[in-house]
N, C-alpha and C positions, 0 to 999 in steps of 0.2 A: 504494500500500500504506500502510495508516495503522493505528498502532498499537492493539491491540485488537479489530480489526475481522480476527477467524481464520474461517475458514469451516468446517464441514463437511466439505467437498470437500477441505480440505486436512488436517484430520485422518482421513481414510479414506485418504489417498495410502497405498499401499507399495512402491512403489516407484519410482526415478528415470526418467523420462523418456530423458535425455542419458546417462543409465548406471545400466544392471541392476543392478551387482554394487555399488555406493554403499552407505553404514548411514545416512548421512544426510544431509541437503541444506539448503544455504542458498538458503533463497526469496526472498529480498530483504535486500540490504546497502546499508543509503546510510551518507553519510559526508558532512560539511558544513563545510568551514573559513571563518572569517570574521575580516576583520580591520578594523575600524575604529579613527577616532579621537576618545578622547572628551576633550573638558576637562579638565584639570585632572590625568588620570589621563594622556595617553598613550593609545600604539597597543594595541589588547588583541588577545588571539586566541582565538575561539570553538571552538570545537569541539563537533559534535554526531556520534552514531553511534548509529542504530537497524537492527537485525539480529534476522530473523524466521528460524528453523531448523524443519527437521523431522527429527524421531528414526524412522529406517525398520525399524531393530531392536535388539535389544540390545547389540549393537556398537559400535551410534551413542550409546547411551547414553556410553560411555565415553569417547567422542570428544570430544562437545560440550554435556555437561550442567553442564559449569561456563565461566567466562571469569575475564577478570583485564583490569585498567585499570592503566596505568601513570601515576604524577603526578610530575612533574621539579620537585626543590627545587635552589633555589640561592641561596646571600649574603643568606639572608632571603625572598627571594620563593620563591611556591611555591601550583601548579595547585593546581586546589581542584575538587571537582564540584559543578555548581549544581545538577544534574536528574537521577535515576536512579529508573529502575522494572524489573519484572523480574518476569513472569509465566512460570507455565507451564498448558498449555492440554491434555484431557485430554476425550474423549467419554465420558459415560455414562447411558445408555438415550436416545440420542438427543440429550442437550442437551451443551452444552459446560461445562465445571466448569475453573475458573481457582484456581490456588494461585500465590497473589503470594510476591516475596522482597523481603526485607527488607533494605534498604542495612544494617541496622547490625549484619547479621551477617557481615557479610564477614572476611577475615583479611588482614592487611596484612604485606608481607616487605620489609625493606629490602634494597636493592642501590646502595648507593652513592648518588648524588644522586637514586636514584630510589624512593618505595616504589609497592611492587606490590600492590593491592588486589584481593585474589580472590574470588570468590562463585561459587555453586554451587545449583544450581536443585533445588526441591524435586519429590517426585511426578514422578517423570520417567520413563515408561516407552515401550516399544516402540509406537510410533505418537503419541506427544506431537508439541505444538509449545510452541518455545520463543523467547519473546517478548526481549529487552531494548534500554534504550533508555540514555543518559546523554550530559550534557554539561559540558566543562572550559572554564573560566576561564582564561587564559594570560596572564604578561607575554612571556615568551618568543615573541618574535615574529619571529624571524630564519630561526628551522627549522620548518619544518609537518610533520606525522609523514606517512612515506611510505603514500602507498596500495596496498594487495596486494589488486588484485579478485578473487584467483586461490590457492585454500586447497588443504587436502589432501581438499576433502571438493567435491563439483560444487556451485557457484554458479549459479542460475539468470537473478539481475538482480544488478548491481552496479553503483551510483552513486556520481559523488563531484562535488561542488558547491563550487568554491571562490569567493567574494568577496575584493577587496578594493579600496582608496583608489587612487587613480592615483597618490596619491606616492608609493608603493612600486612598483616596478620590480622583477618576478618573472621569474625563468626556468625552467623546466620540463624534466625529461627523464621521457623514455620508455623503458622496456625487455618483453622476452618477445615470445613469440609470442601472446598473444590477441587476434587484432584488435578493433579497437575497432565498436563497434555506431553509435555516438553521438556527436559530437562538437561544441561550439558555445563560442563566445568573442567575448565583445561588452562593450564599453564604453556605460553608460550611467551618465547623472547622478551622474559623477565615480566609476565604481564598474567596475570590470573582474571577466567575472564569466565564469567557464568552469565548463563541464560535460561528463564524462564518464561514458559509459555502457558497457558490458559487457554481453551477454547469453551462457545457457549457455552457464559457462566450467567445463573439465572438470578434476579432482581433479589435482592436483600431490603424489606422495608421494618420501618418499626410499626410494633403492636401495640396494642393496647394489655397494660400491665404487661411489660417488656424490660429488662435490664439495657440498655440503649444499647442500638443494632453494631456498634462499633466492637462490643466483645464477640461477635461472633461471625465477622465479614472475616472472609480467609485473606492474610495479609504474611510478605514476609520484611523480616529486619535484617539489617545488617546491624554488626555491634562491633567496633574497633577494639582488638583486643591487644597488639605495642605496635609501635615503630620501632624499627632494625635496619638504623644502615653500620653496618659492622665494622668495627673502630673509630666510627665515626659519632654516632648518635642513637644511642637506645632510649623509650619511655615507657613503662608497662600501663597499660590501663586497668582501672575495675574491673576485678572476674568475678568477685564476692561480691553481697550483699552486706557482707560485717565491713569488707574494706570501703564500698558506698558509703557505709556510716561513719568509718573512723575517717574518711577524706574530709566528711562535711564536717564533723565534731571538732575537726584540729585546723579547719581553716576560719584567717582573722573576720570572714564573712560571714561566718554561720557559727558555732560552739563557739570560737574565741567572742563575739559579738556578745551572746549571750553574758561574758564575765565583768563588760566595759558597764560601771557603775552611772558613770554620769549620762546615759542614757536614760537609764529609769529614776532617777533621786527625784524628781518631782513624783513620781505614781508611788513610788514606797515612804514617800515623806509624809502625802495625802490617806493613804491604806493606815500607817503607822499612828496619824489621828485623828484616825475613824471609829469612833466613840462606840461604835456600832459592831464593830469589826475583833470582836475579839478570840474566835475561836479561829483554826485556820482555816477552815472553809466559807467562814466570813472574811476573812483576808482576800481570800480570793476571789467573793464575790465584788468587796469594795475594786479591788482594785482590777477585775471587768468592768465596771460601770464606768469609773474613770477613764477609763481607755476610749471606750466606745462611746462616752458623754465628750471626751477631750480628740480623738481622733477621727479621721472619714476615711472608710474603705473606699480606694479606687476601681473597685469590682474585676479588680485583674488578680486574675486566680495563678499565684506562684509557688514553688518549694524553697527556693534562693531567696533572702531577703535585699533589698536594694544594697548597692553598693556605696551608696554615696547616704549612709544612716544620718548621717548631719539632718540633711534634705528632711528627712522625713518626720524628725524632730523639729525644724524650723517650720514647715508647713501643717503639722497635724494632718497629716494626709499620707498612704499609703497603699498598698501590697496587703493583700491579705497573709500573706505570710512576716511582713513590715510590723504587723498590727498584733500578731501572736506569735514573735520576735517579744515584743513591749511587756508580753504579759511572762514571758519564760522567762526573760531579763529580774523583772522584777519579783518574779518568786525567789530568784534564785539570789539574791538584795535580803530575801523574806527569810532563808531558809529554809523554803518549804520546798520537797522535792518533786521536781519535775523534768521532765523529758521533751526534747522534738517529736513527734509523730508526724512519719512524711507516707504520704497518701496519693494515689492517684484516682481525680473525682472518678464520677457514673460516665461523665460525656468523655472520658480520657479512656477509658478501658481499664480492663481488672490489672493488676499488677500480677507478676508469674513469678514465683519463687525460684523458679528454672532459669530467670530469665534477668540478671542484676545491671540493670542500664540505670541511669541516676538521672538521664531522659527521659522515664516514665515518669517519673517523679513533678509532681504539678502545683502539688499545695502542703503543708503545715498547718497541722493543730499542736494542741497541749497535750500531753499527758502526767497527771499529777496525780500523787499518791499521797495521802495523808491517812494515819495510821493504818493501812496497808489496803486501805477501799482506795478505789482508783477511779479519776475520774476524767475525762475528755470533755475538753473544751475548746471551740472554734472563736476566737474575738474576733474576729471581723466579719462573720455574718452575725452582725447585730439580732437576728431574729431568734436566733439560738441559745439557748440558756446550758446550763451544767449538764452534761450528760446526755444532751440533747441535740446531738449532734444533726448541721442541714442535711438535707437527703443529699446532696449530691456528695457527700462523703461519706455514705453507708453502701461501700465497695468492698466486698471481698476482705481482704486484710490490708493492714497497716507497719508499716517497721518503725519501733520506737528505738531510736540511735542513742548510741553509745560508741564509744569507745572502743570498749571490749565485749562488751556484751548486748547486742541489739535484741530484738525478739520481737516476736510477728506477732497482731491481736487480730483479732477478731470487729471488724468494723461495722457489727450490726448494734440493732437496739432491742430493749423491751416494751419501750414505752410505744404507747397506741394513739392512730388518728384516733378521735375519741370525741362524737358529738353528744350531746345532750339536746333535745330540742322540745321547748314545751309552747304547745298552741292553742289559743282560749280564743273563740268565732264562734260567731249567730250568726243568722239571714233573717233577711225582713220581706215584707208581705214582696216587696218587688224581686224575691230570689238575689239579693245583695248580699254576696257573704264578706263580714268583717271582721274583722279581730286582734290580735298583739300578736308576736314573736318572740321568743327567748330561748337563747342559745348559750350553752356554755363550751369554749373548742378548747378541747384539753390536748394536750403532748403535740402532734402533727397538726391537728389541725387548727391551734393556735398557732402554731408558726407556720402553715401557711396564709393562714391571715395577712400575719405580720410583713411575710415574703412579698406579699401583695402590697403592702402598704407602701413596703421601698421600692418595688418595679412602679409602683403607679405615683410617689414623692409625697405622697401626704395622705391623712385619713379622710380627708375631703375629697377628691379626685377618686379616693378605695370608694368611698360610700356611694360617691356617683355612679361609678360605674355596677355597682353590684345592684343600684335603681332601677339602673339601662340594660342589666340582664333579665328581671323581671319585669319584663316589659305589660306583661298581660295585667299586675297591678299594682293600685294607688298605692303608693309606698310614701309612707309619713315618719315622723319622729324617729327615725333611724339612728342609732348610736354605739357607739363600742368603749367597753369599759377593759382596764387591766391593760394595753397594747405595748403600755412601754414594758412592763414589768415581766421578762420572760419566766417565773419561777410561778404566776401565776396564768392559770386559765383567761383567755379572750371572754369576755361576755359581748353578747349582740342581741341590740331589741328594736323592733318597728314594729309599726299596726300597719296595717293593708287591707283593701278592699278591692274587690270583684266580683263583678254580674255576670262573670259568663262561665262560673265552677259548676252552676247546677244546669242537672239538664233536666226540661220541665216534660212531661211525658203524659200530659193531661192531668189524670188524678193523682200519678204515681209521680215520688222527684227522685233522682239519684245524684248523689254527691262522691268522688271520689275523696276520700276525711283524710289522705297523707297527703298536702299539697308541695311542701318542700323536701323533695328528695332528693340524695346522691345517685342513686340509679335508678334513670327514669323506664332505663334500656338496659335490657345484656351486654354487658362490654366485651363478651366473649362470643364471636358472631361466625368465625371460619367452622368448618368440620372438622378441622386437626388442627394439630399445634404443633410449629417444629422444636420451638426452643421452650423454657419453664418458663413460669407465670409466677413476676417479681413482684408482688405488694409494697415491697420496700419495707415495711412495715406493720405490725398487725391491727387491725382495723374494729372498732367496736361504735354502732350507731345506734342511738336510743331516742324513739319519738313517742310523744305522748300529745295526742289530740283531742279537744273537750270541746264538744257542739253545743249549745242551748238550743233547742227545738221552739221555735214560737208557736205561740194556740193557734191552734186549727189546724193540727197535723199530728199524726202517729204513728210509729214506727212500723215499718212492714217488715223489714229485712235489718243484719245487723254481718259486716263483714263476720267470715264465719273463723272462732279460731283452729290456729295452725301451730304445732311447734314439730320443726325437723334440723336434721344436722346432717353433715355428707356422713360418707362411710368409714372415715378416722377420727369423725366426733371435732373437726377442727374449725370449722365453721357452722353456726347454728344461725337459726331463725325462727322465731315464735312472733305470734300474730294474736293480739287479745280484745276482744271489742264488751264493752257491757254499759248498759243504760240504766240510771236510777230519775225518775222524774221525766224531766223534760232535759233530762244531758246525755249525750253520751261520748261515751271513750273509748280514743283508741290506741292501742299502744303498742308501737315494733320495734324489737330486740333483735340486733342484727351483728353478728362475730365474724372474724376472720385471726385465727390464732397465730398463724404462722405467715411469716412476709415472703416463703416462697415454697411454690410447689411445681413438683417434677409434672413433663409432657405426660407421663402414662395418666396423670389425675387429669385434665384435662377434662376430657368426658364429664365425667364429675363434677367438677367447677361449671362448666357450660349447662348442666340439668338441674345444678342447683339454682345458679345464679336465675336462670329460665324462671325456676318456680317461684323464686325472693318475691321478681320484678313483677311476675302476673296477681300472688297471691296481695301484695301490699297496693292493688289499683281494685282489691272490692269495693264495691259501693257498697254507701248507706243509703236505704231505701223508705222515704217514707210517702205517709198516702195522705193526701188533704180532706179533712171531715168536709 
């Protein structure tokens, strides 16, 4: 496949080969790393990527009519592109019509040491093909960017070609399920040179309750393991996981950082008279509060703390790893013992014990022990309290560093999404149902509250929008109580009305009594499942609804109760309805014990879940005297 050269035959495709139901296909990806040694300059590293697409409908327009380049700066240096072209290909009466793009329209986003260069292809319709080509310049030579032969959209050829010197000494992992098509590795004239090929490799998307589709795209690494020019210059790299940590512990960036006092003497000076503060795990909490009242997370998620810590203390501004740098520093001011714990998030991928790169490596929390209960803490997501760690760092395991001694934890949790929901509503002679709201979001799901409050900047903008989701009613006196305080539960309350909950049926009315639900639908909708079903977390919802019946109506029907559980007793559901007077009540109790379960349950999940969604939409039924 060579650039420029589209056929006909491939702009009349509509459709995928390896999959009907596709919007669009990549018909050729290669990918080329190269590393040589030049004079004067040093090892460099090449990079090339040419990727030929086809748009099969308007769907696919949305998917793949732009791309983005990422270029790694650091301490001066910094990728540079030498080569970029970028066509889009387009039949009309027969002949092919090409609308080129232009590098210098692209839009550039920073994220921390890296900007992201996006571009976005012009003329791009249902049946296009879509050419682009570029190549980087690298001093960074130690990490080669991972290869994913395997997208959300079906690959039909996928190549990747690496080069490099025999003084460097590579080692390679492998992961997924897509076997390989192709394979070859040969040493010649001082040049080690591997090839890897894929053919039709089928779409990878994400599910619903899904660990992100990133841990399971089959991808490989290269991992630099020394340089060897013999007499001349040896360097060994990371083979271990203990040496990862004693590298970070013993340098002035990261362990040394941690001993430099005049960093933290304003937070242990504040802690020390905090009247309030006098066991150590009030130590701890004052001096959280402190941090997160006195610093702003940059929302740049790191393992490395800045280099330039001055900055970060003159600004009150940093790195999430900057920000619980501040609190490790200052325990450690406190005497209370604590550790690094280096993680890599949900959107980074599982970290591999097999597998010790310091590149996986993305973020920093706490790990601190006081009288030998132990407890993890993230300060810079302000949303997160003791032990309560955000989801996107409830991954697989964690390595808490040391020196000599590192050790892997476990980076789940016990605590539960956890609603409480209590609803008090009448309707009046015009079928008007009204009434109050109150919620109590305990463990997850006060802090996704919270989550929400910093993606949207304020609890005014949260409230609006969550107006603008219940669109169908009057939403009044809305309010949230507890939001700063993560050790307590969220409260939320509003009264609301709507005319169009009952449905009038002449003599008979029916009302569906659970109006604000988490599953309105089965979230589990395919026949199979290929990967498990990650909760994240374990989930416990509890609603209780209370009608007043006005005169001149009596009950016919009352939702009928229900209580069942799957077939390991780990999820339950009970269903309870009862009328005294002119009220009645409904109340559903709804578990999920475990935050993940294997493909073989599946089935199971899917019949349960089925049952939850139908059985909690009975009507109440009553008849007009």
């Amino acid at each position: 496949m060579k650039f420029g050269k589209v056929s006909l035959e491939e702009l009349r495709m509509t459709t995928c080969d390896i999959d009907s139901t596709a919007d669009a296909v990549i018909l050729g990806d290669f990918n080329r790393y190269s590393l040589e040694y030049l004079p004067n300059l040093g090892i460099k590293l090449s990079i090339d990527v040419y990727r030929r697409i086809k748009i099969l409908n308007t769907d696919g327009i949305a998917k793949m009519s732009d791309f983005a380049i990422g270029l790694y700066h650091s301490n001066g240096n910094r990728d540079k592109i030498s080569y970029f072209k970028a066509v889009t290909y387009n039949e009309e009466n027969g002949e092919i019509i090409e609308t080129k793009l232009d590098k210098d329209s692209r839009f550039i986003e920073e994220e921390g040491n890296w900007d992201i260069h996006k571009f976005a292809f012009t003329n791009v319709k249902a049946g296009s093909v879509l050419e682009y080509k570029y190549s980087i310049t690298s001093d960074y030579v130690t990490y080669l960017p991972t290869y994913h032969p395997q997208q959300d959209i079906p690959v039909l050829w996928s190549e990747l070609y690496v080069e490099y010197i025999e003084q460097l000494e590579f080692k390679y992992f492998m992961k997924g399920r897509v076997p390989l098509s192709f394979s070859d590795h040969h040493r010649i004239e001082g040049k080690i040179q591997d090839t890897w090929i894929f053919q039709n490799i089928p779409s990878m998307e994400q599910d619903n309750f899904m660990a992100p589709v990133i841990n399971y795209k089959t991808q490989i690494d290269y991992e630099l393991r020394n340089i060897n020019f013999p007499g001349q210059y040896y360097k060994e790299y990371t083979t271990t996981w203990q040496e990862v940590a004693k590298d970070a512990m013993k340098s002035d960036y990261f362990g040394g950082l941690v001993k430099k006092e005049r960093f933290y003497k304003d937070i242990t000076a504040h802690v020390l008279a905090d009247s309030s503060a006098v066991t150590k795990e009030e130590q701890v909490l004052s001096a959280i509060n402190y941090i997160r009242g006195q610093y702003q997370w940059n929302n740049q998620n790191r393992f490395y703390p800045s280099r330039d810590f001055n900055k970060v203390i003159k600004n009150k501004r940093g790195r999430s790893s900057d920000l619980n740098m501040l609190l490790l520093g200052t325990l450690h001011q406190l005497g209370i013992t604590s550790r690094p714990l280096a993680l890599s998030t949900r959107n980074n991928g599982i970290l591999m014990e097999s597998k010790p790169s310091i590149e996986d490596l993305n973020y920093l929390i706490c790990y601190i022990t006081i009288d030998e209960e132990v407890f993890l803490v993230d300060v810079a997501t302000d949303y997160s309290g003791i032990n309560a760690l955000p989801s996107k760092c409830l991954n697989g395991k964690g390595l808490v560093l040391d020196e000599k001694h590192s050790k892997w934890v476990a980076l789940e949790t016990h605590m539960k999404y956890k609603r409480r929901v209590f609803v008090q509503a009448t309707f009046d002679e015009d079928l008007m149902v009204s009434g109050s709201c109150q919620t109590k979001e305990q463990g997850y799901a006060g802090q996704s509250i919270r989550r929400s409050i910093q993606k949207e900047g304020s609890e005014e903008e949260y409230i609006s929008k969550q107006k603008n989701g219940l669109e169908d009613y009057e939403i009044s006196d809305y309010s949230l109580i507890d939001v700063e305080n993560t050790q307590k539960a969220v409260g939320v309350k509003f009264s609301f009305e709507n005319e169009e909950l009952i449905n009038d049926m002449g003599d008979l009315l029916t009302l569906e009594p659970i109006l604000f639900k988490d599953f309105d639908e089965n979230p589990f909708k395919k026949d199979t499942r290929e990967f498990p079903i990650d909760f994240i977390y374990p989930i416990s919802l509890d609603y209780t609804y209370m009608y007043t019946i006005p005169e001149g109506f009596v009950i016919e029907e009352l939702p009928q109760p229900t209580r069942v559980t799957n077939s390991d007793k780990t999820i339950g559901f009970s269903l309870n309805s009862v009328a005294r007077g002119n009220t009645i009540t409904v109340s559903v109790k709804f578990n999920v014990d475990q935050a993940m379960y294997h493909t073989e349950q599946y089935e199971d999940l899917k019949s349960f879940f089925d049952y939850f969604v139908t059985q909690q939409k009975q009507p109440i039924v009553l008849k007009q005297l």
